[in-house]
N, CA, C and O atoms as a Tripos MOL2 file, in Angstrom:
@<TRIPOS>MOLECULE
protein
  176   175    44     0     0
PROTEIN
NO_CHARGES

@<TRIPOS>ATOM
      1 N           0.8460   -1.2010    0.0000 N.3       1 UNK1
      2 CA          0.0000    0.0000    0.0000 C.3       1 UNK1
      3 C           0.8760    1.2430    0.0000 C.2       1 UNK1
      4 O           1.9090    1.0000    0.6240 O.2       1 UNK1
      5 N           0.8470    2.3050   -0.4030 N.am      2 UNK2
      6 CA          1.3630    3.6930   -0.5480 C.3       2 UNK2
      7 C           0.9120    4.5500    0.3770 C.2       2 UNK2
      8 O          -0.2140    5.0470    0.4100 O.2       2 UNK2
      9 N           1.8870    4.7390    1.2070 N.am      3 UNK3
     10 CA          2.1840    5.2750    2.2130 C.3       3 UNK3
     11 C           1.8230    7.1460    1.9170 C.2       3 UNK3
     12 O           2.3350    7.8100    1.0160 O.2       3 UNK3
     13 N           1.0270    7.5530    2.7440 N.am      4 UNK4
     14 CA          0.9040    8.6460    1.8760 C.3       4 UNK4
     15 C           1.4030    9.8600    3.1480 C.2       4 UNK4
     16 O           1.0480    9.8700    4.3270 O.2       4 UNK4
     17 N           2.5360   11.0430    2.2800 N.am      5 UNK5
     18 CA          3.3520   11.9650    2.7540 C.3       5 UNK5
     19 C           2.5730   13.3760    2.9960 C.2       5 UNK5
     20 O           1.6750   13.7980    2.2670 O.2       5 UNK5
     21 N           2.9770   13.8890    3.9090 N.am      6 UNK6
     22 CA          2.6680   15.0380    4.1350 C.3       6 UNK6
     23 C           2.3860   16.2940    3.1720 C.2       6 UNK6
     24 O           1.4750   17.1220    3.1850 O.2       6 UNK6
     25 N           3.5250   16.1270    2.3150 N.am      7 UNK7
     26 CA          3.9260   16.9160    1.2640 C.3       7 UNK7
     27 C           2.7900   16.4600   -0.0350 C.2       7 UNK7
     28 O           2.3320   15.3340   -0.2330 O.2       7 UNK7
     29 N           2.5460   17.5950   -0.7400 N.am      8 UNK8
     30 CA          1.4740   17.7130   -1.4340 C.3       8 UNK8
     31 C           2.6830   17.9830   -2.8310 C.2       8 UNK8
     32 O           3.4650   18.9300   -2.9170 O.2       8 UNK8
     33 N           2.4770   16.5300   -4.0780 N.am      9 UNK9
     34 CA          3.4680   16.7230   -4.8200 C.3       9 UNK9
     35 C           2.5030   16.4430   -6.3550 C.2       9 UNK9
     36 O           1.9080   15.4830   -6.8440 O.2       9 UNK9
     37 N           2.7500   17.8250   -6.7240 N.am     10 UNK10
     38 CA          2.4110   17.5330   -8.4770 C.3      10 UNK10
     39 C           3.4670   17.5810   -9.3000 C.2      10 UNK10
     40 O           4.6650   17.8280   -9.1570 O.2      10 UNK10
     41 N           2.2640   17.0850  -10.8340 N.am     11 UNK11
     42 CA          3.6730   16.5270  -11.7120 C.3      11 UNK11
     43 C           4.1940   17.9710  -12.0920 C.2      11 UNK11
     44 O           3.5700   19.0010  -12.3430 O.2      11 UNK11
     45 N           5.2550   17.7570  -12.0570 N.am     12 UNK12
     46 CA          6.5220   18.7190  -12.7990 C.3      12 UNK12
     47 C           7.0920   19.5670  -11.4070 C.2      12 UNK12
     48 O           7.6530   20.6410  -11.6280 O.2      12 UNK12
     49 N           6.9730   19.1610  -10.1540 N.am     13 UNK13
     50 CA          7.6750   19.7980   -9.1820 C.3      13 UNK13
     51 C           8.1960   18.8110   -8.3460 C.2      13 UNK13
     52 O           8.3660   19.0920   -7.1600 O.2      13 UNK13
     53 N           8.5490   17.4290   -8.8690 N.am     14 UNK14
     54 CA          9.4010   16.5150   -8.1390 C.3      14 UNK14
     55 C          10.6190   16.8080   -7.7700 C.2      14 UNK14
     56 O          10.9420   16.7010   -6.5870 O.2      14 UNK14
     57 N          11.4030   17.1840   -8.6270 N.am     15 UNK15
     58 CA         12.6920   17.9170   -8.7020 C.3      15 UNK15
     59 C          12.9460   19.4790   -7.4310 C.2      15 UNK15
     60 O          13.7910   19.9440   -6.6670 O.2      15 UNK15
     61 N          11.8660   19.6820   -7.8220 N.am     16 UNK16
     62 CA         11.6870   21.3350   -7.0290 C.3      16 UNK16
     63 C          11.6270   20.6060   -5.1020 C.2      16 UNK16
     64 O          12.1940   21.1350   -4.1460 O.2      16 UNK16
     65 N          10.9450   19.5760   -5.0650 N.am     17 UNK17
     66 CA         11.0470   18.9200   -3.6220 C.3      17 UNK17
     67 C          11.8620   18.3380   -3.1950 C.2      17 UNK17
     68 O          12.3080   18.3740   -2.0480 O.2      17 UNK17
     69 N          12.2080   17.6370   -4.1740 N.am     18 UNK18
     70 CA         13.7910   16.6700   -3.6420 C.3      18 UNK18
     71 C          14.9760   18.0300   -3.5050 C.2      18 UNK18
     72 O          15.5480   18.1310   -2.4190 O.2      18 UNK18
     73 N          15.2850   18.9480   -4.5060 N.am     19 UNK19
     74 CA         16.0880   20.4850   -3.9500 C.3      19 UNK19
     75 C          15.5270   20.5360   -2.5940 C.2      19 UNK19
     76 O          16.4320   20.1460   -1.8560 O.2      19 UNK19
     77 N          14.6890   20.7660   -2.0310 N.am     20 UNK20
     78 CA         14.0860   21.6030   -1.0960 C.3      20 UNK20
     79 C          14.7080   20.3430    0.2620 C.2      20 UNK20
     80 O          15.2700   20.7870    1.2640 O.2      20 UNK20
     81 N          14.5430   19.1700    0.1150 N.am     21 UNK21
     82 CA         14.7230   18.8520    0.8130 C.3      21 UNK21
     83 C          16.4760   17.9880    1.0720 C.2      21 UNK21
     84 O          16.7850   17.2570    2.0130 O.2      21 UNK21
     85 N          17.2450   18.3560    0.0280 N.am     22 UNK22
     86 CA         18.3470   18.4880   -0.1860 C.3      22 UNK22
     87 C          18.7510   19.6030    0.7450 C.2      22 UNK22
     88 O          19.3900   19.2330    1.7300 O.2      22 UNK22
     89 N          18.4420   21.2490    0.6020 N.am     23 UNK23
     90 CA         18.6730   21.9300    1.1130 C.3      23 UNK23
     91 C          18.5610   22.1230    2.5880 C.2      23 UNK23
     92 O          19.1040   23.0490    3.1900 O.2      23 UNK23
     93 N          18.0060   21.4210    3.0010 N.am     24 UNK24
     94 CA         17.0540   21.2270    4.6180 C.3      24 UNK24
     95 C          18.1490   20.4860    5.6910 C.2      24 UNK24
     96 O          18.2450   20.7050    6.8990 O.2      24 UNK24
     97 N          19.1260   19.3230    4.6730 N.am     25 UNK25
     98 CA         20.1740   19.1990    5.0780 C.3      25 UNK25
     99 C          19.5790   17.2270    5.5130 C.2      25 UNK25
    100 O          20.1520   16.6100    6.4110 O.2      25 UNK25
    101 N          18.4600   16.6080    4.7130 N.am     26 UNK26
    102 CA         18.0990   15.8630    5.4170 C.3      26 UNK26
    103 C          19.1240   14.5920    4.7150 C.2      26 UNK26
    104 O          19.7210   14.7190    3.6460 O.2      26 UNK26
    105 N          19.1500   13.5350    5.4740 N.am     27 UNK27
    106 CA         19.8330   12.5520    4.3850 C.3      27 UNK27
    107 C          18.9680   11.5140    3.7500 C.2      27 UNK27
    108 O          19.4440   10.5620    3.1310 O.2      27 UNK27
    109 N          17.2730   11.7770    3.9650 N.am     28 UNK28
    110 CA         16.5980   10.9560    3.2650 C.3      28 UNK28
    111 C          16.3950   11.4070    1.9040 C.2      28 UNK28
    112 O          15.3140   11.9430    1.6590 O.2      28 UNK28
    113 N          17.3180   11.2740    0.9000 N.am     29 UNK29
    114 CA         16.7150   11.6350   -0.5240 C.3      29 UNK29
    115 C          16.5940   10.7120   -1.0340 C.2      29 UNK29
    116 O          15.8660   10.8110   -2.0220 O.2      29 UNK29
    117 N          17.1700    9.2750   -0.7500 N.am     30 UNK30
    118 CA         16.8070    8.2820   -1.4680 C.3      30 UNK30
    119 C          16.0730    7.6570   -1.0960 C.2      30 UNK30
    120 O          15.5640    6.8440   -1.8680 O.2      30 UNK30
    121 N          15.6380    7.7250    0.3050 N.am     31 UNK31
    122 CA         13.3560    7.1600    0.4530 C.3      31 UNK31
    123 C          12.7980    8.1390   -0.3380 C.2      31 UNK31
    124 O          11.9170    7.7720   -1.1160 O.2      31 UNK31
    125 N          13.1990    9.6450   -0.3110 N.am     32 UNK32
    126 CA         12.2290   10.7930   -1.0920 C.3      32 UNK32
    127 C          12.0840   10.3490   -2.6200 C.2      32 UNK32
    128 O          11.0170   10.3010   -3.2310 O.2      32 UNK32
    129 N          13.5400    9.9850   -3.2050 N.am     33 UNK33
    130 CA         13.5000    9.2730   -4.4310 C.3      33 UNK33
    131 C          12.7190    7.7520   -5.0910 C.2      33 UNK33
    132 O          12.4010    7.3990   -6.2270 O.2      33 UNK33
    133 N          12.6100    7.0380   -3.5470 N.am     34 UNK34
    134 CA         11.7760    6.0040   -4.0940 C.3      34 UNK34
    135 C          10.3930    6.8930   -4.0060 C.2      34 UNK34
    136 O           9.9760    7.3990   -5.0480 O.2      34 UNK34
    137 N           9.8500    7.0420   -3.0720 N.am     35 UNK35
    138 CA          8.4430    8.1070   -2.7460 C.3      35 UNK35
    139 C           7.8440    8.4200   -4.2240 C.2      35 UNK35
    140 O           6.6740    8.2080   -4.5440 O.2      35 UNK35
    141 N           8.8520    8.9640   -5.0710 N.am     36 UNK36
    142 CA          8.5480    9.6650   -6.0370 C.3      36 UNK36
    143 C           8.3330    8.9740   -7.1780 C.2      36 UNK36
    144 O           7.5530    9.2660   -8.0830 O.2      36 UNK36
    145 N           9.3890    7.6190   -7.0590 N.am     37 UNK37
    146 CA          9.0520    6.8810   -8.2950 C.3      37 UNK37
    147 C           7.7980    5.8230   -7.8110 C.2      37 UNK37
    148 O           7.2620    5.1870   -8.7190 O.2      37 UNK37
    149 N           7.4370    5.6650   -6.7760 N.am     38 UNK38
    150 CA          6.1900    5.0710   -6.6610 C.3      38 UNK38
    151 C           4.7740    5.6170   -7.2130 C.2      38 UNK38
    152 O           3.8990    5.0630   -7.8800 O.2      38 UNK38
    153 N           4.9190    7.2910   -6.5230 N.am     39 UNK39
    154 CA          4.0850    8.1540   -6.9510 C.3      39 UNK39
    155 C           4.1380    8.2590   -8.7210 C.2      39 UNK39
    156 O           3.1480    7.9830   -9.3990 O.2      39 UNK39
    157 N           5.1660    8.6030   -9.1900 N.am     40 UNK40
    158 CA          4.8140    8.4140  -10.6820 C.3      40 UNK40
    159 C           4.5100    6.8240  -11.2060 C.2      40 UNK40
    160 O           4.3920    6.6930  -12.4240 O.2      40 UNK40
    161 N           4.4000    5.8160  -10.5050 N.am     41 UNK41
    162 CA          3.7150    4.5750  -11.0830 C.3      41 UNK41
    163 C           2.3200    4.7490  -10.4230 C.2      41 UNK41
    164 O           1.5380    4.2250  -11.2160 O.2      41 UNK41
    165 N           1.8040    5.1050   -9.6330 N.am     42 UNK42
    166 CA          0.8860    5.7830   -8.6760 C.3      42 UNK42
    167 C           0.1330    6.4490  -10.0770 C.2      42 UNK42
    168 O          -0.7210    5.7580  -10.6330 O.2      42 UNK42
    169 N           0.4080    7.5550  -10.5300 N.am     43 UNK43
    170 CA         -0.3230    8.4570  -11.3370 C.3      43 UNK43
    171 C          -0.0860    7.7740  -12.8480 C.2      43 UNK43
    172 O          -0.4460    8.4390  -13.8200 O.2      43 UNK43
    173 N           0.3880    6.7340  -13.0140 N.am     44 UNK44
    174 CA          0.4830    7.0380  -14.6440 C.3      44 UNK44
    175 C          -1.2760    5.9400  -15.0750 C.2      44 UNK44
    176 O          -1.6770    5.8470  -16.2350 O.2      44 UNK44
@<TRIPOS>BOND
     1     1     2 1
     2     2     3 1
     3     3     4 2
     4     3     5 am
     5     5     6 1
     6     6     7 1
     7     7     8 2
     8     7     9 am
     9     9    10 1
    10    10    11 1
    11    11    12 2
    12    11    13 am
    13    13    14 1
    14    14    15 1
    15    15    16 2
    16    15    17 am
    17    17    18 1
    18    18    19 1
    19    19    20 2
    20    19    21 am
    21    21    22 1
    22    22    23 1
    23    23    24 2
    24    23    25 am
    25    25    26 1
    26    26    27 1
    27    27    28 2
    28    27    29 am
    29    29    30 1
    30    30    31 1
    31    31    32 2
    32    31    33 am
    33    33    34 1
    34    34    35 1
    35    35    36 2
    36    35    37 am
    37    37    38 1
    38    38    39 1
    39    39    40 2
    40    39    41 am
    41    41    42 1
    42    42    43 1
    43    43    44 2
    44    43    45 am
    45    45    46 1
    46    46    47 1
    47    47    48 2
    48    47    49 am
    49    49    50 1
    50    50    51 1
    51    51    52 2
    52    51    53 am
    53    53    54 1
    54    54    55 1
    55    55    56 2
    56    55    57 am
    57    57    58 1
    58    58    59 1
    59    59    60 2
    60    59    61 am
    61    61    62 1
    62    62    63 1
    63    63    64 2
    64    63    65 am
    65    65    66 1
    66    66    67 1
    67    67    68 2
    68    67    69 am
    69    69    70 1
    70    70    71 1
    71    71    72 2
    72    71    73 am
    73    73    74 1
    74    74    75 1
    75    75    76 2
    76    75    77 am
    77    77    78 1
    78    78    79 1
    79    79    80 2
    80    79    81 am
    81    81    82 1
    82    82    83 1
    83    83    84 2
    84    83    85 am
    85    85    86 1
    86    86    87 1
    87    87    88 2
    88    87    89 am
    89    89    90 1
    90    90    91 1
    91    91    92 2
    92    91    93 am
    93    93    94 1
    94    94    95 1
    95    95    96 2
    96    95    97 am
    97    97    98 1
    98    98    99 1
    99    99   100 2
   100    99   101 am
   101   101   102 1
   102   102   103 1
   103   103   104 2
   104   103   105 am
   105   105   106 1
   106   106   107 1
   107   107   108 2
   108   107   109 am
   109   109   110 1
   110   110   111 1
   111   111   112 2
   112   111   113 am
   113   113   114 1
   114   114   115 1
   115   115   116 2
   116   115   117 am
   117   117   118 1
   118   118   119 1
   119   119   120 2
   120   119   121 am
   121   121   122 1
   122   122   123 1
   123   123   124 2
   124   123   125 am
   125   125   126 1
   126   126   127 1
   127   127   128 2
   128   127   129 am
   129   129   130 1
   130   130   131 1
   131   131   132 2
   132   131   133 am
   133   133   134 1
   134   134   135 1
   135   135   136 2
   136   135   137 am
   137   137   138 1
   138   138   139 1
   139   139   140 2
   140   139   141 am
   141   141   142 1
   142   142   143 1
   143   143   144 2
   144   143   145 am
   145   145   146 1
   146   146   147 1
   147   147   148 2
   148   147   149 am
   149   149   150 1
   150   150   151 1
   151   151   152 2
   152   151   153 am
   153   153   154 1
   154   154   155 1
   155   155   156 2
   156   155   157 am
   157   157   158 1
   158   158   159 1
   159   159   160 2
   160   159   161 am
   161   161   162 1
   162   162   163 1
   163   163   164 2
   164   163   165 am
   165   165   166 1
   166   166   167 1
   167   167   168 2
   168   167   169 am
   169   169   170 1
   170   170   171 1
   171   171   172 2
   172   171   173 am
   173   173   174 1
   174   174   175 1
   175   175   176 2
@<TRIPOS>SUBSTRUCTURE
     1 UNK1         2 RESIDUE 1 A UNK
     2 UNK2         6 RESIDUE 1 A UNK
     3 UNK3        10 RESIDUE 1 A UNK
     4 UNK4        14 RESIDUE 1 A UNK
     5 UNK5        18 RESIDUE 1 A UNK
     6 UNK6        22 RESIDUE 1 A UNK
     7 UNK7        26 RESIDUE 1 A UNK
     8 UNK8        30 RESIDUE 1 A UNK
     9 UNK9        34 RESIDUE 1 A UNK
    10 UNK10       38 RESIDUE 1 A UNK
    11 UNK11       42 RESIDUE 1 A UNK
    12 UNK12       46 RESIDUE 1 A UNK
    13 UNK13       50 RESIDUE 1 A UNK
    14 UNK14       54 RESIDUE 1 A UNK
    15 UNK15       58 RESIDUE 1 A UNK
    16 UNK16       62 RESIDUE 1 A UNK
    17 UNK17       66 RESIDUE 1 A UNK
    18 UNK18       70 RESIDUE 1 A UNK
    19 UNK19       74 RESIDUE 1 A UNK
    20 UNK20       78 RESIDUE 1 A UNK
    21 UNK21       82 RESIDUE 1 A UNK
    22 UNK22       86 RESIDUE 1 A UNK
    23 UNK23       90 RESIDUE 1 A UNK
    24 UNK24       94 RESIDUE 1 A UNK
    25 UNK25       98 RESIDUE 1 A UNK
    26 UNK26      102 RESIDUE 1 A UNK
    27 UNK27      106 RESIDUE 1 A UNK
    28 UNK28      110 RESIDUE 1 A UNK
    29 UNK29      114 RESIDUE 1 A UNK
    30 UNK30      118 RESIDUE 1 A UNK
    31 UNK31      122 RESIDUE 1 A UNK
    32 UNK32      126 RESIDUE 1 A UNK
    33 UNK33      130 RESIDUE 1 A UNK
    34 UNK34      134 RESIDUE 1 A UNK
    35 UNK35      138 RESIDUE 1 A UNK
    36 UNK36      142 RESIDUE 1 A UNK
    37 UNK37      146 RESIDUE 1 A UNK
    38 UNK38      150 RESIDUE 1 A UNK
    39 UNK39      154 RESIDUE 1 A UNK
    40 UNK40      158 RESIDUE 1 A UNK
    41 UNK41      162 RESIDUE 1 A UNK
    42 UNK42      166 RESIDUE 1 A UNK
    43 UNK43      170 RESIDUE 1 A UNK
    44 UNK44      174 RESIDUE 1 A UNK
């Protein structure tokens, strides 16, 4: 089941969130990166 995130993510600002949370200093970008490729099998 898909775990669903706080963060409110549409298409064409995946990139713009993973920055954001790059910048934040976190070291989860590669759960954020799976997150995202679930979500785009999620929406297609």
């Amino acid at each position: 089941m898909l775990q669903l995130v706080t963060v409110t993510v549409t298409r064409g600002q995946e990139p713009l969130v993973l920055q954001q949370v790059a910048e934040a200093g976190h070291n989860d970008i590669q759960d954020h990166a799976d997150y995202r490729v679930s979500l785009e099998r999620f929406l297609r």
